[in-house]
Structures are given as structure tokens and as C-alpha cells.
C-alpha angles and dihedrals in degrees: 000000000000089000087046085048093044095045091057100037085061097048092048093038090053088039101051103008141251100281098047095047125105150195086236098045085055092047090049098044082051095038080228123130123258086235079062095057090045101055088069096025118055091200140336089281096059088041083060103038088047093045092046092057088041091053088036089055100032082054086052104053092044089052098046085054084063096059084062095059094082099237119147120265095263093042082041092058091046097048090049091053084053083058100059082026086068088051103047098035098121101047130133105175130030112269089198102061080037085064094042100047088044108020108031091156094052084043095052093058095044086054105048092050087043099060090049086053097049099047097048091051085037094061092039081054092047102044089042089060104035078060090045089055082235092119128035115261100225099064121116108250110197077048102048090049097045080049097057098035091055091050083034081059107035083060085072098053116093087203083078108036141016114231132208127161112334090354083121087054094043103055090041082059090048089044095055098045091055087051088053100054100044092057112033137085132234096281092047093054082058094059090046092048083053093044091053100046084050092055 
């Protein structure tokens, strides 16, 4: 019943937002009672905290499926934004800078995991296409990979941008088009050029 609750807690959360949300809105999705939800979730706080870690680690498992496919870096890096694009395709508003204006504690850990996730798939990534001649050998890699988490994450401020339907994808998109072509050769301009005309 925790995984069900949790299921249904991350689809309306990343439906209708963090803030909106209520007890009542997940007990009556699951035609469950509120006395149900809180037998496994103390308040709305520990729900969220609990259902962010669930979707962060649920993401993740579905991308790193994705390294063992065989695809080049630069196809690699386009399949895996599929992959959070899937999650995240009905959203209006970013999820992440709602966490971080209601929930900064809960923000604080996902970020925190996020960014050790992220670098150690970022300098497989790396490494991957520096062999396959794909990105240019002399980059600086910690850099490179500060440099495309931080854009990866201002995507998410709506300080910055104002979102309606797929603008999240969108930017990401943008974002990872921009890190691509920083960092590739000549024949890794070729594959993106390919990626995006595919999109």
C-alpha cells in the first residue's frame, strides 16, 4: 500500500504541483481514507519528502538502463533525456523550484543526490565520447560537467523562464544542445545534427 500511495502522490504532484496538492486530493484519487495515508505518512512534509526520493529513484533506474544499450555518448545523452522527458511530459510548471520555494529541506537532499548521480554518469559520458573521438580530448571534465548541471538546473527556475506545456522539455533540449556543441568535434557535431533532426 506505501508503493500504491507513493505511486499516486508522484503522478498528481507532478500533475498539479507540490503546493496544491492535498491529503485529501491522494485519498480520493486512491478512493482510500486520509486515516490510510497516515498510517505510513506522518503529514504532508514527510508524503513529499518520501514521494520525491521514490520519483528521483524510480528517473534514475529507468536512465541508467539506458548506458547499457550500447548508443554512442551523444545518442546516449538524447535517449536518457527521453527518459525524464516521459516523466515530466505534462507539465506545466517546474517540480524542482516548487520543491525548493515549499519544501527546501526535501530540496536540499535531492539535490545533493542528484548532483552525485549526475557527475558520475556525466564522466562515463564524457570519457565514452572523448574514445569514441565524439568530444575533444583536451576539455576540462569536473568543469564541463559543473557547467551543464547548473544550465541543466536553471531550466528549472521560474525566475528565469516562464513555462507552459513542454517548455521544460524544450529548454532541456536547448540545454543539451548548447553542451554538445561546446564540447564535441567535427564528427560529433554530425551525430547532434542527426539527434536533433530526429527530434
Amino acid at each position: 500500500m506505501k508503493e500504491v500511495i507513493l505511486d499516486k502522490a508522484g503522478e498528481i504532484f507532478l500533475k498539479l504541483g507540490f503546493k496544491s496538492v492535498t491529503m485529501d486530493d491522494i485519498a480520493n484519487e486512491l478512493g482510500i481514507s486520509k486515516k490510510t495515508i497516515y498510517k505510513y505518512f506522518k503529514n504532508k512534509a514527510h508524503l513529499v519528502d518520501e514521494t520525491t526520493f521514490y520519483m528521483h529513484e524510480a528517473m534514475h533506474k529507468e536512465a541508467l538502463k539506458v548506458y547499457n544499450l550500447g548508443y554512442n555518448a551523444i545518442q546516449e545523452n538524447f535517449e536518457v533525456n527521453k527518459v525524464f522527458k516521459g516523466f515530466m511530459q505534462n507539465l506545466d510548471d517546474s517540480p524542482i523550484y516548487q520543491l525548493q520555494k515549499y519544501y527546501p529541506e526535501t530540496y536540499k537532499k535531492i539535490m545533493s543526490q542528484e548532483f552525485c548521480l549526475f557527475k558520475d554518469c556525466m564522466l562515463s559520458n564524457i570519457q565514452k565520447g572523448i574514445k569514441e573521438g565524439l568530444y575533444r580530448k583536451e576539455i576540462t571534465i569536473d568543469q564541463v560537467t559543473k557547467f551543464y548541471f547548473s544550465l541543466i538546473m536553471s531550466v528549472h527556475d521560474s525566475n528565469l523562464y516562464t513555462y507552459s506545456k513542454n517548455t521544460i522539455n524544450k529548454l532541456e533540449i536547448n540545454v543539451l544542445e548548447y553542451h554538445t556543441r561546446a564540447i564535441a568535434t567535427e564528427k560529433g557535431i554530425e551525430i547532434l545534427e542527426e539527434q536533433l533532426n530526429n527530434i
